[in-house]
C-alpha positions in Angstrom: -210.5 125.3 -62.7 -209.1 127.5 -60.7 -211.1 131.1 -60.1 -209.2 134.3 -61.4 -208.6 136.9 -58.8 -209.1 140.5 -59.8 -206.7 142.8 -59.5 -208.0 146.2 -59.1 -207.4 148.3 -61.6 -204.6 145.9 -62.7 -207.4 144.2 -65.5 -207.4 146.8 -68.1 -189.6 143.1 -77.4 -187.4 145.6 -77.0 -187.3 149.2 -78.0 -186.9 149.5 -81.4 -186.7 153.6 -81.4 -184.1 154.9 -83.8 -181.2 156.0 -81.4 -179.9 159.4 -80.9 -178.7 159.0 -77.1 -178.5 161.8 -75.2 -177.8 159.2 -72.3 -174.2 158.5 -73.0 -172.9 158.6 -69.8 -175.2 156.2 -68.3 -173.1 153.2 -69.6 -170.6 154.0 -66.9 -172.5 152.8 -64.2 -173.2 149.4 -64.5 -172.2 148.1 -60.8 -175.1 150.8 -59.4 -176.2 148.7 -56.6 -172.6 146.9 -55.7 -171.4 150.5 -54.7 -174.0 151.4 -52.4 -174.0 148.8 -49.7 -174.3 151.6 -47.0 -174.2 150.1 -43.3 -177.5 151.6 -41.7 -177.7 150.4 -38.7 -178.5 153.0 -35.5 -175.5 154.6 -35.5 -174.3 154.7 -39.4 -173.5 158.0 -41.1 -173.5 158.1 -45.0 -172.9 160.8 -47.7 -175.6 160.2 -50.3 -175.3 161.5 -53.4 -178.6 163.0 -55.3 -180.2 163.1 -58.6 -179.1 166.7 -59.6 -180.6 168.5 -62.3 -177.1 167.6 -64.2 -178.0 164.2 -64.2 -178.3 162.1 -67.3 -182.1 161.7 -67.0 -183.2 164.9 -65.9 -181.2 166.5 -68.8 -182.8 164.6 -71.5 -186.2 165.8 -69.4 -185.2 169.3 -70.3 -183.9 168.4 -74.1 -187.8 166.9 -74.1 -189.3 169.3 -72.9 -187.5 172.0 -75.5 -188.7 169.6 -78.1 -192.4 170.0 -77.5 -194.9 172.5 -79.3 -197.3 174.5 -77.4 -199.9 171.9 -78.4 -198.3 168.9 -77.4 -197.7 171.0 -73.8 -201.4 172.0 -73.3 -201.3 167.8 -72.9 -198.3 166.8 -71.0 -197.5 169.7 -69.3 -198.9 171.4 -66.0 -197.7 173.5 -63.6 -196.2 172.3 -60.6 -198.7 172.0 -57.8 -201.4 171.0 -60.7 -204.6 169.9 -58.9 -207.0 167.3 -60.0 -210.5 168.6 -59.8 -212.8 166.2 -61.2 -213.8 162.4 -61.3 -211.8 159.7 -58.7 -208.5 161.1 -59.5 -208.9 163.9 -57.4 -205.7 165.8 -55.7 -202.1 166.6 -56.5 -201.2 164.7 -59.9 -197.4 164.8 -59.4 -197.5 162.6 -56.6 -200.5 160.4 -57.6 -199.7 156.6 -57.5 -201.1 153.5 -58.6 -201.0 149.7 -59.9 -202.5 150.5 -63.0 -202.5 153.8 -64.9 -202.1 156.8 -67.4 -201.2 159.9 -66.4 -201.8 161.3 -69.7 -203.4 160.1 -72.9 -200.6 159.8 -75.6 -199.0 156.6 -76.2 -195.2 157.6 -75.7 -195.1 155.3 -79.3 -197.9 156.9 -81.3 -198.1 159.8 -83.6 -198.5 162.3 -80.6 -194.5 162.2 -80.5 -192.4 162.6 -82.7 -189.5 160.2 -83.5 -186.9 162.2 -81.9 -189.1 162.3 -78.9 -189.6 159.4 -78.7 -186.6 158.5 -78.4 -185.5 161.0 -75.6 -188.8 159.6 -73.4 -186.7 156.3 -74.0 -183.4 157.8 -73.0 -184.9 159.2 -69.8 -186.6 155.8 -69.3 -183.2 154.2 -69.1 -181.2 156.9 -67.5 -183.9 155.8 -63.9 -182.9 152.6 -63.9 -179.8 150.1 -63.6 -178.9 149.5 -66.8 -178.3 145.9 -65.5 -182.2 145.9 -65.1 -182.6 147.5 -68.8 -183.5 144.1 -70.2 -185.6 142.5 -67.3 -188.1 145.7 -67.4 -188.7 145.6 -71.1 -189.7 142.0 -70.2 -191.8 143.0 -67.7 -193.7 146.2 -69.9 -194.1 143.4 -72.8 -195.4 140.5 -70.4 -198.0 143.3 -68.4 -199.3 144.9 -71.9 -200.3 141.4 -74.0 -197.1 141.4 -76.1 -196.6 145.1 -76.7 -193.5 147.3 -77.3 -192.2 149.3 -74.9 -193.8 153.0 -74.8 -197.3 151.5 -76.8 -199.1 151.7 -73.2 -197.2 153.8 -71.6 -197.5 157.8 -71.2 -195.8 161.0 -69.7 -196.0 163.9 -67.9 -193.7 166.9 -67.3 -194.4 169.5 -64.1 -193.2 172.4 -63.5 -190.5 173.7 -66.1 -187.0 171.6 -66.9 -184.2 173.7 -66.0 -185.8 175.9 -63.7 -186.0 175.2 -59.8 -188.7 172.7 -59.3 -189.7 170.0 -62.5 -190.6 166.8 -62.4 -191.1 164.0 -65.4 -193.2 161.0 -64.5 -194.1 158.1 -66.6 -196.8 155.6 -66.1 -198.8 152.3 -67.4 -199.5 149.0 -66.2 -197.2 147.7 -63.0 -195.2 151.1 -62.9 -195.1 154.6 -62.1 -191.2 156.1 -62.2 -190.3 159.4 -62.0 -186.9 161.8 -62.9 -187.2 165.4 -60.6 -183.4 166.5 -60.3 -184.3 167.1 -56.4 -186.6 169.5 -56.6 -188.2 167.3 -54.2 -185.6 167.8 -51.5 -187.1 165.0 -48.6 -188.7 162.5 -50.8 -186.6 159.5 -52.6 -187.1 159.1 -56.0 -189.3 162.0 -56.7 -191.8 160.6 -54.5 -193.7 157.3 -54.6 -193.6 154.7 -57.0 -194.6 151.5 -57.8 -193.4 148.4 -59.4 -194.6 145.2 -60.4 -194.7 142.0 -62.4 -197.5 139.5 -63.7 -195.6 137.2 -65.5 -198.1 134.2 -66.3 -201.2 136.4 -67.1 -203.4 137.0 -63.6 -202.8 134.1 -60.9 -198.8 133.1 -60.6 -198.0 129.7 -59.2 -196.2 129.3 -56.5 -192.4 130.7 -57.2 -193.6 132.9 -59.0 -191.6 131.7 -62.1 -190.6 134.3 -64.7 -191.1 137.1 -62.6 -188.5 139.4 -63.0 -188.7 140.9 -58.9 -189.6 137.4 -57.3 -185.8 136.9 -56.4 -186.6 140.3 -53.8 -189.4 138.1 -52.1 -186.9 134.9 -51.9 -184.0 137.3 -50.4 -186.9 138.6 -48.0 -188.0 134.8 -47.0 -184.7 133.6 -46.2 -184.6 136.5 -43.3 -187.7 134.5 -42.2 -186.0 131.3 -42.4 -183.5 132.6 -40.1 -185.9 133.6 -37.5 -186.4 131.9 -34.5 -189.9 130.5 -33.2 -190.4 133.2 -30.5 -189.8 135.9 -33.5 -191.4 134.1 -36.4 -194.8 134.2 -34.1 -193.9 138.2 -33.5 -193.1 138.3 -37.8 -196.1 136.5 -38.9 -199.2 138.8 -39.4 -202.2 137.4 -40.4 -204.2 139.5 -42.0 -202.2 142.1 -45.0 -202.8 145.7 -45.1 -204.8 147.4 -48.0 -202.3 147.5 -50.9 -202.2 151.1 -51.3 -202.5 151.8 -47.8 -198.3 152.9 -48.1 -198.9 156.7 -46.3 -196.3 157.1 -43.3 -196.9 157.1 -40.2 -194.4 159.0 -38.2 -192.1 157.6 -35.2 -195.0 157.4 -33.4 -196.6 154.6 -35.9 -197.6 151.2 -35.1 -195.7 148.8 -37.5 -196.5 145.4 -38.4 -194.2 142.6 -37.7 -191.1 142.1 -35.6 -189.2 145.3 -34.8 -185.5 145.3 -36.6 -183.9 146.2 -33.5 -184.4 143.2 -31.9 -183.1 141.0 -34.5 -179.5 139.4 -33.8 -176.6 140.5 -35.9 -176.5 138.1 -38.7 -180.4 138.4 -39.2 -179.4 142.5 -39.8 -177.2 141.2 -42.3 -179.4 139.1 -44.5 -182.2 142.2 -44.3 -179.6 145.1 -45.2 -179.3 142.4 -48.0 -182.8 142.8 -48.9 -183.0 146.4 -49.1 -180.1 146.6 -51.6 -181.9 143.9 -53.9 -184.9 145.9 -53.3 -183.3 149.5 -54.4 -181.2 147.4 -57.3 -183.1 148.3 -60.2 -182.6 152.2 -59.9 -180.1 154.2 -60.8 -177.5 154.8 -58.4 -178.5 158.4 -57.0 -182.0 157.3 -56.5 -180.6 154.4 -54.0 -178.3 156.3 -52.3 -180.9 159.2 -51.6 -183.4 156.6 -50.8 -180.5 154.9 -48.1 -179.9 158.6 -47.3 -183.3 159.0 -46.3 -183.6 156.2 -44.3 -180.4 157.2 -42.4 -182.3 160.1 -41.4 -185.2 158.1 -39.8 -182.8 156.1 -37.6 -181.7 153.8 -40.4 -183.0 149.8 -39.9 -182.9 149.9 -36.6 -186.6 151.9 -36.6 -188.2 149.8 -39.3 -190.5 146.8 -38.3 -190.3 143.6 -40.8 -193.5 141.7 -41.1 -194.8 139.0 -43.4 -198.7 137.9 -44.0 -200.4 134.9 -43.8 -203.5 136.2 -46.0 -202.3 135.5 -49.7 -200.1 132.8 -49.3 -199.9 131.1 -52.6 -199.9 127.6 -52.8 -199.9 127.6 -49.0 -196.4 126.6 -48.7 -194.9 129.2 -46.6 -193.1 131.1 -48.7 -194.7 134.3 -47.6 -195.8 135.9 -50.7 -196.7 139.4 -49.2 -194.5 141.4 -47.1 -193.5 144.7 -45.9 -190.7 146.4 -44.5 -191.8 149.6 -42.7 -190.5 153.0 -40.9 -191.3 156.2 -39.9 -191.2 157.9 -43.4 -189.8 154.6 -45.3 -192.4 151.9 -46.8 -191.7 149.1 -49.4 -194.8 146.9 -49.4 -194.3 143.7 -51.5 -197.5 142.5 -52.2 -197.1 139.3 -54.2 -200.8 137.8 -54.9 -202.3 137.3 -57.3 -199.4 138.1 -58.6 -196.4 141.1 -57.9 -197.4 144.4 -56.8 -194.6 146.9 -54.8 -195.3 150.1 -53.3 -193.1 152.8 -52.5 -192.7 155.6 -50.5 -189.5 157.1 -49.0 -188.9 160.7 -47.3 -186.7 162.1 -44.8 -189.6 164.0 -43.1 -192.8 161.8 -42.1 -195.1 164.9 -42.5 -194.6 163.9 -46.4 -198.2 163.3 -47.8 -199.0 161.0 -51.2 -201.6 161.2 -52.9 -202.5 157.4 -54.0 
């Protein structure tokens, strides 16, 4: 029989919320990621939109957030540079990040919330993502938490105050952290780092990865390989993978793994600007195009090194189950054994810190 891996800290149907959407608008984007295929390449300019304060998400943050009682904020609510001080968790909570875990106690589905909160933490919920994705992260939440319902492991946080200047709304639970700030963090791509990710047959997947909702990402991401000559695929190939959370930028100075970008030909560019839009596919449209934005900034591409790892290959086939794409301030680190984990970290300004 085949040994279980451990995951650390990863070992620990659809909503059924009565609806009153405040989310209305959302509807009318369906084609999110087909109208954001930005060329960013060296020399490519873009005008990125931004999640505003405005937005659909961030709105229903604030209707939340008008919703609660002072007891229910002494829970979910701290300031905005709130400060961990005890225990391993230690640091700035807004921006903590992990594989596995609760920001806060309450069960966004339990008698901590009412019903009409409950269903605005669901509205916000869907107003991050692509609604195209709506049905393929409910499948994920239900496959990561045994069978359970959307928002029974899951939990919030608000910082800082909706409607003012700076606030931010994160949720977390097994395989995701996502978060809604309206830009109040001006350099940083979807409110700063988050994390995705996908057991679909319990602990160890087989190779393929079948029923994993963000396999097809990895498949996208292998073809690139594919195309790769021997010279490069011997510069590509790492052997050893990084530590998973080990996502913290490392400036245009950095040493990234893998082949650079820059030397790829022009129909390998292709295939990877490819995999970056499959990779920012499941979020709403302002987070990809702030996120593209961002990486415009850096130099776009053409400064990002592409490497895949030996270390974890499952099945040993050669369908590289870990790899990474990586900049200056950009990092999207699929790590895909035992089974899917994805880290993310995107800024404008390398001098961004996380605190993972």
């Amino acid at each position: 029989m085949e040994k279980k891996k451990v995951c650390p800290d990863c070992e620990a149907s659809d909503a059924s919320v009565a609806r009153r959407d405040f989310l209305r608008t959302v509807g009318a984007s369906a084609a999110l990621a087909s109208t954001v295929g930005l060329p960013l390449f060296a020399t490519a300019r873009s005008a990125a939109a931004t999640p505003s304060k405005s937005s659909p998400a961030e709105t229903a943050v604030k209707a939340l957030y008008d919703t609660l009682t002072d007891e229910q904020k002494k829970v979910v609510c701290f300031d905005w540079d709130f400060v961990e001080t005890e225990g391993s968790r230690r640091g700035l909570l807004r921006t903590r990040v992990s594989n596995n875990w609760h920001i806060t106690k309450p069960a966004i589905r339990s008698t901590f919330y009412t019903r009409e909160q409950q269903t605005i933490i669901h509205d916000i919920f869907k107003g991050i993502i692509n609604p195209e994705w709506y049905a393929r992260f409910l499948k994920q939440l239900k496959d990561d938490t045994g069978g359970k319902a959307w928002g029974e492991q899951q939990n919030v946080a608000i910082f800082g105050k909706p409607g003012g200047d700076k606030f931010e709304f994160v949720m977390t639970g097994r395989h995701m952290t996502l978060r809604a700030d309206g830009n109040s963090e001006a350099h940083v791509a979807f409110g700063g780092p988050i994390f995705y990710g996908h057991a679909a047959s319990g602990g160890n997947e087989k190779p393929g990865h079948p029923g994993n909702v963000f396999w097809e990402q990895a498949r996208k991401a292998n073809f690139v390989y594919q195309m790769l000559d021997g010279k490069q695929r011997k510069v590509a190939l790492v052997e050893k993978r990084p530590e998973e959370e080990a996502v913290a930028f490392q400036g245009p100075m950095g040493k990234f793994p893998g082949i650079p970008v820059a030397e790829l030909a022009r129909d390998q560019k292709a295939e990877l600007q490819k995999v970056l839009m499959s990779l920012l596919e499941p979020y709403r449209k302002e987070d990809q195009e702030e996120a593209l934005e961002c990486l415009r900034k850096q130099g776009g591409l053409d400064k990002c090194s592409l490497a895949f790892y030996q270390e974890g290959d499952i099945g040993k086939d050669g369908e590289w189950d870990n790899w990474r794409l990586e900049g200056p301030a950009f990092v999207w680190y699929f790590r895909g054994e035992p089974h899917v984990h994805v880290w993310v970290n995107i800024a404008d300004d390398p001098s961004v810190k996380l605190n993972a």
